[in-house]
LOLO-687241 format. One record per atom (N, C-alpha, C, CB): residue number from 0; z, y, x. Coordinates in pm, whole numbers, always signed. Glycine has a CB too. Example, Ala and Ser with C-alpha at 12.3 -4.5 7.8 and 13.67 -1.06 7.14 Angstrom:
REC,0,+780,-569,+1319;
REC,0,+780,-450,+1230;
REC,0,+780,-330,+1320;
REC,0,+905,-447,+1131;
REC,1,+708,-225,+1285;
REC,1,+714,-106,+1367;
REC,1,+787,+3,+1290;
REC,1,+572,-60,+1408;
end
This chain:
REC,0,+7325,+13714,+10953;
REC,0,+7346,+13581,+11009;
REC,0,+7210,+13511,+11014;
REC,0,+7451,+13499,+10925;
REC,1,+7136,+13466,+11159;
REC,1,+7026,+13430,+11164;
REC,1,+7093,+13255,+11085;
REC,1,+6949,+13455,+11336;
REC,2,+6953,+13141,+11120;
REC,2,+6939,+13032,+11067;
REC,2,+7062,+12978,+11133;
REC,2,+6807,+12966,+11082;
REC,3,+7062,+12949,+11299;
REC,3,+7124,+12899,+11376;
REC,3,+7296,+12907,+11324;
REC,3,+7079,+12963,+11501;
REC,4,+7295,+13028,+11327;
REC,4,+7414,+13071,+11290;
REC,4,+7487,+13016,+11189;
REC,4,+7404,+13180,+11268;
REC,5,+7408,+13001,+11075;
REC,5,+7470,+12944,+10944;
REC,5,+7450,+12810,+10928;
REC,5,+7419,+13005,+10824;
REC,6,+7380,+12750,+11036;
REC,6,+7361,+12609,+11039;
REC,6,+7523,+12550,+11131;
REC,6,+7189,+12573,+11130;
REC,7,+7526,+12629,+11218;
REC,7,+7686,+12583,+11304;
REC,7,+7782,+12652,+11204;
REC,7,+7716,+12660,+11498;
REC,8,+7763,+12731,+11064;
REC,8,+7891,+12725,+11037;
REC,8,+7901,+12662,+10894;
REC,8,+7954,+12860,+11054;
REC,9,+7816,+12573,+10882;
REC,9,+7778,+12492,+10804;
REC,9,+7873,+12363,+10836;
REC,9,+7631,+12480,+10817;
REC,10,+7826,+12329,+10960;
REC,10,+7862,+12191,+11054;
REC,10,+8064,+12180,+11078;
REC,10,+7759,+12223,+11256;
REC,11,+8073,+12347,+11088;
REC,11,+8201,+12342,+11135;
REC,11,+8318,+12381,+10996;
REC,11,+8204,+12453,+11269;
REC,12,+8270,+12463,+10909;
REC,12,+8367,+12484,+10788;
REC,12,+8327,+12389,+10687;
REC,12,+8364,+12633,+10726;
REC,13,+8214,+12339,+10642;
REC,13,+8210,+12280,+10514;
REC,13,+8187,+12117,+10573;
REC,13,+8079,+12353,+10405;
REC,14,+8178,+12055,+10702;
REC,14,+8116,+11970,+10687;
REC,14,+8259,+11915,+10815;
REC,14,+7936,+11986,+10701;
REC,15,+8286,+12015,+10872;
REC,15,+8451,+11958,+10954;
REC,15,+8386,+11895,+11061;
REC,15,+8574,+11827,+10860;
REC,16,+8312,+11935,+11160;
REC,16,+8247,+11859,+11279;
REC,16,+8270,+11992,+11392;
REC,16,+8056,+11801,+11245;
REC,17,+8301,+11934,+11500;
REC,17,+8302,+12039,+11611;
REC,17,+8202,+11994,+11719;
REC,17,+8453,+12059,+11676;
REC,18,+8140,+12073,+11808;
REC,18,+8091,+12046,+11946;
REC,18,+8166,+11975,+12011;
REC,18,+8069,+12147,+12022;
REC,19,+8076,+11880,+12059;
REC,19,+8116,+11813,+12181;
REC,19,+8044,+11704,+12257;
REC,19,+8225,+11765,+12156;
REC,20,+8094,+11649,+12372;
REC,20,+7994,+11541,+12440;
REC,20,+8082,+11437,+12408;
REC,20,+7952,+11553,+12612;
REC,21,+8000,+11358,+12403;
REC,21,+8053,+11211,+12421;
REC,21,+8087,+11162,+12535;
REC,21,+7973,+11123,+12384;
REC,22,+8219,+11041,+12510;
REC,22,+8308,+11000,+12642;
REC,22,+8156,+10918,+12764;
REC,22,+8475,+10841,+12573;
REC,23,+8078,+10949,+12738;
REC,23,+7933,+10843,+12757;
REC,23,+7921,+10945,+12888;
REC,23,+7766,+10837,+12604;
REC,24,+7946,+10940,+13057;
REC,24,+7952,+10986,+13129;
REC,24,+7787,+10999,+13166;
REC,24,+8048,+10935,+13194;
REC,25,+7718,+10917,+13128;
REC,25,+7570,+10944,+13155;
REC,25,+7511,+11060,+13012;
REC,25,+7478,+10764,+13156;
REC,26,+7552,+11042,+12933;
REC,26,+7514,+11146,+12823;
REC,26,+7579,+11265,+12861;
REC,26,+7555,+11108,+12675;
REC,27,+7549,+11387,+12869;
REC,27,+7551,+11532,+12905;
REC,27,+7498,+11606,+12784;
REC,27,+7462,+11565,+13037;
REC,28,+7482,+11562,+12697;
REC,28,+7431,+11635,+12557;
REC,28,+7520,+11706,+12490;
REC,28,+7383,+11545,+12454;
REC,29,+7495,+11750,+12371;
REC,29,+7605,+11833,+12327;
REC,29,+7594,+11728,+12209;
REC,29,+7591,+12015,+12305;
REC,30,+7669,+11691,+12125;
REC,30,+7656,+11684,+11967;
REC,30,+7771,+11730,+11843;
REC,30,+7633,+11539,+11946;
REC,31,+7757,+11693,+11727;
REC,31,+7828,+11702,+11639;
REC,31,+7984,+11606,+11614;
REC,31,+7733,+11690,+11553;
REC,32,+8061,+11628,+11651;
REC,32,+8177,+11558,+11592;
REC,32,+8226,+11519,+11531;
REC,32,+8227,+11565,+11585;
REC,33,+8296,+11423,+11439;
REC,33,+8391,+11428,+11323;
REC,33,+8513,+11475,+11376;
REC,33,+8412,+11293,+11250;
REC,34,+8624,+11453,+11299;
REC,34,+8767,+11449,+11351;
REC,34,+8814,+11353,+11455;
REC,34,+8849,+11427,+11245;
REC,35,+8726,+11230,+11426;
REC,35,+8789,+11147,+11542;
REC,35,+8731,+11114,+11647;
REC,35,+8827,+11041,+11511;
REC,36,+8612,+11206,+11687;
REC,36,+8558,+11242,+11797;
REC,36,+8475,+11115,+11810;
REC,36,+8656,+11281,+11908;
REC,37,+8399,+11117,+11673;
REC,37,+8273,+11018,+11676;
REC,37,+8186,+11069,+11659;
REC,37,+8257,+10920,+11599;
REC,38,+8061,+11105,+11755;
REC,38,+7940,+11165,+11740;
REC,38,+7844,+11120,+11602;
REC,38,+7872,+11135,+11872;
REC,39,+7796,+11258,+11543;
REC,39,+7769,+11235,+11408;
REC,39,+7562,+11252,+11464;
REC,39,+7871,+11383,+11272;
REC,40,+7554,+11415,+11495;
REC,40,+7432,+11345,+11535;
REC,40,+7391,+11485,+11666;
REC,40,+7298,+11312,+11370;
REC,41,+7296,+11487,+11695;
REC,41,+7255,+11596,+11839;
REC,41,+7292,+11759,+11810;
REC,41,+7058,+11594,+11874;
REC,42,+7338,+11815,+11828;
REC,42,+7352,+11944,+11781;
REC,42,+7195,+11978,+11757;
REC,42,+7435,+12044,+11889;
REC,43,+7122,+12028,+11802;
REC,43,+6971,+12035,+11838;
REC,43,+6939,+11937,+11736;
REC,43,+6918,+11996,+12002;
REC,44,+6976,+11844,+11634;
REC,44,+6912,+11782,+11533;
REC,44,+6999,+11868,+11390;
REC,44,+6932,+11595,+11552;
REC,45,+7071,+11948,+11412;
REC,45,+7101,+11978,+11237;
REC,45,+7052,+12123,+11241;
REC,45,+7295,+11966,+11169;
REC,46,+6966,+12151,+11108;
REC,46,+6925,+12208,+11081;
REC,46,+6906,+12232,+10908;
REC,46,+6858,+12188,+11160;
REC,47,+7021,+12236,+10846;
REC,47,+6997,+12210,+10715;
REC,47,+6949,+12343,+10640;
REC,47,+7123,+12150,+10656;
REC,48,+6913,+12473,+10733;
REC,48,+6871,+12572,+10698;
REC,48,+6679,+12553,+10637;
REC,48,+6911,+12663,+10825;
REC,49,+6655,+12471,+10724;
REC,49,+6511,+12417,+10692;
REC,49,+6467,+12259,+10660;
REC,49,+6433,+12455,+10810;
REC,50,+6665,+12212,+10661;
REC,50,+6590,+12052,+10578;
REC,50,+6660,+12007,+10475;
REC,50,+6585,+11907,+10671;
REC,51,+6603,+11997,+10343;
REC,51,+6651,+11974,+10239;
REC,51,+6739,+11864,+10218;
REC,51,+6566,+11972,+10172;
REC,52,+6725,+11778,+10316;
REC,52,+6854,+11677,+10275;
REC,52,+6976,+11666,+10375;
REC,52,+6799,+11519,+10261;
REC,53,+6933,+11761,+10426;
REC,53,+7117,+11824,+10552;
REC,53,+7148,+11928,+10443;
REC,53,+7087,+11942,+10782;
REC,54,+7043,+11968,+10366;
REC,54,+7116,+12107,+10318;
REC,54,+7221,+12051,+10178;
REC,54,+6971,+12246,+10256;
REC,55,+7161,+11978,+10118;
REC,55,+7217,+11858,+10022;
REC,55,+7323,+11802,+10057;
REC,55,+7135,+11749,+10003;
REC,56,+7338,+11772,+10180;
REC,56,+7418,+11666,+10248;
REC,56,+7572,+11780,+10211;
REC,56,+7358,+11623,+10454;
REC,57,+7533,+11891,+10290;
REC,57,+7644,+11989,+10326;
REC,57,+7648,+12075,+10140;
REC,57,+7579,+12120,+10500;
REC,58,+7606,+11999,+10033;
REC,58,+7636,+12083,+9916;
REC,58,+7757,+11958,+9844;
REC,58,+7468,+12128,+9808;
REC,59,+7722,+11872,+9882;
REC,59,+7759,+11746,+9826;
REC,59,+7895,+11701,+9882;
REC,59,+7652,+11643,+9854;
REC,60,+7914,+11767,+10038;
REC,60,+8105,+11799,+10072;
REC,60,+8170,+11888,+10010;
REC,60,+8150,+11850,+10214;
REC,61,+8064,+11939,+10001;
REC,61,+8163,+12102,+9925;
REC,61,+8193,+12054,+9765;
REC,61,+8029,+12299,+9912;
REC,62,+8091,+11999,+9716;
REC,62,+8172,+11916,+9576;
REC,62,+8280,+11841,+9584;
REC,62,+8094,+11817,+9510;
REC,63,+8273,+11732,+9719;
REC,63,+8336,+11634,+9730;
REC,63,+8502,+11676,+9785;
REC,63,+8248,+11546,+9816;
REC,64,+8482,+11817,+9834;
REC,64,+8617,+11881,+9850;
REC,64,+8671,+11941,+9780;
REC,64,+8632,+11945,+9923;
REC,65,+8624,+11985,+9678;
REC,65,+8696,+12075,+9549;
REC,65,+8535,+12015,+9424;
REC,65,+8713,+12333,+9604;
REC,66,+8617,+11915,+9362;
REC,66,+8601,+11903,+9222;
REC,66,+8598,+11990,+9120;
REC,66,+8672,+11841,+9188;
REC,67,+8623,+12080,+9176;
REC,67,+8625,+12193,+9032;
REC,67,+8512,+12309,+9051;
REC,67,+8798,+12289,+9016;
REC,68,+8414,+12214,+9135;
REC,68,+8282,+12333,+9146;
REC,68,+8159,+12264,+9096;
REC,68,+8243,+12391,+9319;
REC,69,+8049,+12317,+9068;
REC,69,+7917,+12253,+9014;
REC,69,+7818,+12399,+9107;
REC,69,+7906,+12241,+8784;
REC,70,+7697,+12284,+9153;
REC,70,+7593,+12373,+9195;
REC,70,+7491,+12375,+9098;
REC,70,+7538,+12339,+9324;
REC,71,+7425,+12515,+9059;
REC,71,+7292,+12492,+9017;
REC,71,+7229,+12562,+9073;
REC,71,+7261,+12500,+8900;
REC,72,+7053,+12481,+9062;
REC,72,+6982,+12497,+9101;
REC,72,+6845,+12606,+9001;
REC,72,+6982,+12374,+9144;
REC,73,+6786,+12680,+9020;
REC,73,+6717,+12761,+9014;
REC,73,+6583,+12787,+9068;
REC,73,+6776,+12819,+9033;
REC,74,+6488,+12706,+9048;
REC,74,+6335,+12726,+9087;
REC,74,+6258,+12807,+9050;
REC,74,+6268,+12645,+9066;
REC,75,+6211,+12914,+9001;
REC,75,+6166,+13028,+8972;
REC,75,+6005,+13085,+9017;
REC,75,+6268,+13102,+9023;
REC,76,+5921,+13177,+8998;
REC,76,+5831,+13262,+9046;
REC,76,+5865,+13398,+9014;
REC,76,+5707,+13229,+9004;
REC,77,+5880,+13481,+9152;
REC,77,+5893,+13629,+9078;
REC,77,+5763,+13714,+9014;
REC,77,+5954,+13728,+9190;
REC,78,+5781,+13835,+9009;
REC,78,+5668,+13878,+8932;
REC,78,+5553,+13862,+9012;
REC,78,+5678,+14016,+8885;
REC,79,+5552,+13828,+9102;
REC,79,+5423,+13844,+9231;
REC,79,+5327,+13736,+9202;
REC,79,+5480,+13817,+9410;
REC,80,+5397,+13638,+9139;
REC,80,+5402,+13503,+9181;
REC,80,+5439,+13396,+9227;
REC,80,+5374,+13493,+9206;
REC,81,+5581,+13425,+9344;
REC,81,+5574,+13366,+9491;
REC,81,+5704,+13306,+9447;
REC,81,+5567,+13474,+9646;
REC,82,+5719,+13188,+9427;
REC,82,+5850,+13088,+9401;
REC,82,+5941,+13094,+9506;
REC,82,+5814,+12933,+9386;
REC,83,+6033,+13121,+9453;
REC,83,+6176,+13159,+9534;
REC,83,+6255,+13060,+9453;
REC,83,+6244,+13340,+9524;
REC,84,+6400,+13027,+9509;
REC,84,+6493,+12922,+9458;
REC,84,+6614,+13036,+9401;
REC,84,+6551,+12795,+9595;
REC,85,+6686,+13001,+9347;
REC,85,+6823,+13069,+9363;
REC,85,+6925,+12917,+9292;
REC,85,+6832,+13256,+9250;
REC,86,+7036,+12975,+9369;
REC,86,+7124,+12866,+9362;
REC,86,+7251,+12918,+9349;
REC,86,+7115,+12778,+9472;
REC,87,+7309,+12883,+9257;
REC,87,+7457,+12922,+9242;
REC,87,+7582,+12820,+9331;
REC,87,+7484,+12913,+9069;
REC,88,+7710,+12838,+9307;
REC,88,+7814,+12771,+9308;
REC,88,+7925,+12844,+9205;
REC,88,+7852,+12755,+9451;
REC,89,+7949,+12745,+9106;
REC,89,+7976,+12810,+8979;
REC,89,+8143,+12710,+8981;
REC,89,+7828,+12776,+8826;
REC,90,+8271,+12814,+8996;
REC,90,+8400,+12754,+8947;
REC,90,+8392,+12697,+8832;
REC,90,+8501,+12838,+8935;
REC,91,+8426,+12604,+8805;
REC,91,+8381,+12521,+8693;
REC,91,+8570,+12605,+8581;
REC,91,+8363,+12278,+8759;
REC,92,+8666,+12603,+8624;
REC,92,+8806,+12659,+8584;
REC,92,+8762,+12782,+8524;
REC,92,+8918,+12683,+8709;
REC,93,+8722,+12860,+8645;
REC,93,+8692,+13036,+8575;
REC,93,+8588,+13018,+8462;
REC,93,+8609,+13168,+8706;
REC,94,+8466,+12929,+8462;
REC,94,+8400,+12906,+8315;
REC,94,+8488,+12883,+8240;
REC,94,+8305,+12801,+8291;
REC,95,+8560,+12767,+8262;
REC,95,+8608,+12747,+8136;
REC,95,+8669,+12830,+8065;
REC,95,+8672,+12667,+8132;
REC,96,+8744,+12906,+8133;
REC,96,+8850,+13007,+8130;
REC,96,+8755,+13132,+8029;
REC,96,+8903,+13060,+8316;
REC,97,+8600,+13117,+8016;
REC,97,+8565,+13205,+7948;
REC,97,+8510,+13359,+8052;
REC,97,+8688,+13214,+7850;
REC,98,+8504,+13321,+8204;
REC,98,+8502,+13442,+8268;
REC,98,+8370,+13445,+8278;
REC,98,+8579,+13460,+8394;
REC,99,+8311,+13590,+8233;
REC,99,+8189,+13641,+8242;
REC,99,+8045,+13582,+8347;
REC,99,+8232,+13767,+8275;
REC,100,+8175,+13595,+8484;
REC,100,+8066,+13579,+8618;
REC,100,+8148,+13476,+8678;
REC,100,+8034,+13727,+8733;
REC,101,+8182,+13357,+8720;
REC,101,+8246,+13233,+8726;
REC,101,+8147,+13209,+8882;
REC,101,+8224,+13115,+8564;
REC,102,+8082,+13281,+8895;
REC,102,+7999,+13228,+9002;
REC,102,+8069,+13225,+9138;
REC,102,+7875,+13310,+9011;
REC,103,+8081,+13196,+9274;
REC,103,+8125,+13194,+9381;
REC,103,+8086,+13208,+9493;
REC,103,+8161,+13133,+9384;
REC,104,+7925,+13214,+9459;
REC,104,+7894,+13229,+9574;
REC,104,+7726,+13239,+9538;
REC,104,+7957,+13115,+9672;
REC,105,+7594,+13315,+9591;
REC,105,+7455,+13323,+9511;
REC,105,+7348,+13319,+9634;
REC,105,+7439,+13481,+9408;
REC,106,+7243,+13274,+9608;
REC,106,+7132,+13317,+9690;
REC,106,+7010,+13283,+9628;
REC,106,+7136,+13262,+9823;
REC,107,+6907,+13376,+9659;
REC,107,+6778,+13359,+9593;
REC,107,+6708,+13358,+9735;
REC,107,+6727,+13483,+9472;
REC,108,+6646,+13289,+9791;
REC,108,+6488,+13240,+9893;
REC,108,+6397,+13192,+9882;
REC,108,+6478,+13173,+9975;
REC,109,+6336,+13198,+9961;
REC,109,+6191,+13142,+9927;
REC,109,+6215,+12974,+9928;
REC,109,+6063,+13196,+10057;
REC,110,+6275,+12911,+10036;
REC,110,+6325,+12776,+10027;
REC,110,+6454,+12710,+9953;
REC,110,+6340,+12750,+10145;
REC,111,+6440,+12656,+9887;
REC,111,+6572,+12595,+9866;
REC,111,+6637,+12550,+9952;
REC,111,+6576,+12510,+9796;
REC,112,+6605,+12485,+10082;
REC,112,+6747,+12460,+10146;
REC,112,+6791,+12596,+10196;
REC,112,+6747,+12348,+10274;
REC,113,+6697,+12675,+10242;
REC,113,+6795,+12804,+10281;
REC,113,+6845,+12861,+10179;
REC,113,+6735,+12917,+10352;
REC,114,+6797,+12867,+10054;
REC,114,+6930,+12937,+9954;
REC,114,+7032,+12832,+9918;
REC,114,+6874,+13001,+9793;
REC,115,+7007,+12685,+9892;
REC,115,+7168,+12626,+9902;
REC,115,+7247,+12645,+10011;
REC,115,+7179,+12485,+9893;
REC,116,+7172,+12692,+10119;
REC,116,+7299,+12721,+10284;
REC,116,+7352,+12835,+10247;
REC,116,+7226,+12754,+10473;
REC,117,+7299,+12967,+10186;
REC,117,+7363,+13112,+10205;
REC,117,+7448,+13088,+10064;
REC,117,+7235,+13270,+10210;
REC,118,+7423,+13000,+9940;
REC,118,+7525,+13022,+9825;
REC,118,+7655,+12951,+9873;
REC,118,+7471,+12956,+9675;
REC,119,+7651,+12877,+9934;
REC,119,+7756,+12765,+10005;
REC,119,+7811,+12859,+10118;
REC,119,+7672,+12605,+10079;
REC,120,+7788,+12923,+10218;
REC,120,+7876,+13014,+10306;
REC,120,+7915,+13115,+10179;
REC,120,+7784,+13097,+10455;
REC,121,+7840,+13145,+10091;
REC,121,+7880,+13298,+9983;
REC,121,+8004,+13225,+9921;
REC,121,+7734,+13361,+9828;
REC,122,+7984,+13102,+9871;
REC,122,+8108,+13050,+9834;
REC,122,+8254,+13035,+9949;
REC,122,+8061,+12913,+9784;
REC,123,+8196,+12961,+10030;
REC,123,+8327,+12921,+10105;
REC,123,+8363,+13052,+10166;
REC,123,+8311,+12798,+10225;
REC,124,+8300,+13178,+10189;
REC,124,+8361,+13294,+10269;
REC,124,+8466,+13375,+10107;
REC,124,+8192,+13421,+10360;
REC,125,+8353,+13339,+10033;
REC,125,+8414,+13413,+9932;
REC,125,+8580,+13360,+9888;
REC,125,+8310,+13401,+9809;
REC,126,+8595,+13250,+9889;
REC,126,+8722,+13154,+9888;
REC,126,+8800,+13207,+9969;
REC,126,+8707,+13009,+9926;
REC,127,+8794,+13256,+10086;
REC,127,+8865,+13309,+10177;
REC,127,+8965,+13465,+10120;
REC,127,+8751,+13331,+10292;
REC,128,+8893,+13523,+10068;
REC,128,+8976,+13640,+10043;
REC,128,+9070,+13624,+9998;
REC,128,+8939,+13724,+9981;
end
């Protein structure tokens, strides 16, 4: 899954916005939706794969939709040197519960917003099964 990719399914599963134009017959743009078909912002403006506070934005629904999750964060250097992030999404229930690996979803990158985007699809796809 390139950037693009996980940025529209960012917009559309965790964040509940669909494509569309606005009733604005001179606007021909595409943008982001809510439910009630109020333009949120340009399609061509979200990018939370490379901006830390869309990527935040879209970690902070996923809390705000299930309370029973916690993200952590992970700043690191591997042996090379070269600081990579990793970021969990940790069931907060299955901890308690004492389960080994409670985690839901993981990614280690060089950026943090791109590893909070891939632990957040690892979570919400993982939810799916």
């Amino acid at each position: 899954m390139n950037n693009e990719q996980l940025n529209e399914f960012l917009a559309e599963e965790v964040m509940g916005w669909h494509s569309g134009k606005l009733p604005i017959l001179t606007d021909r743009r595409e943008y982001w939706l809510d439910k009630y078909g109020n333009g949120i912002m340009l399609v061509e403006n979200l990018h939370p794969t490379t901006d830390i506070a869309q990527a935040i934005e879209c970690a902070e629904k996923l809390l705000r939709e299930d309370g029973n999750k916690r993200i952590e964060i992970t700043i690191e250097s591997n042996e090379d040197g070269i600081p990579y992030c990793e970021v969990s999404v940790v069931d907060i229930g299955r901890w308690m519960k004492g389960e080994i690996y409670p985690y839901m979803g993981e990614s280690e990158n060089i950026t943090l917003s791109l590893a909070i985007c891939h632990a957040i699809y690892e979570a919400v796809k993982g939810g799916e099964k």
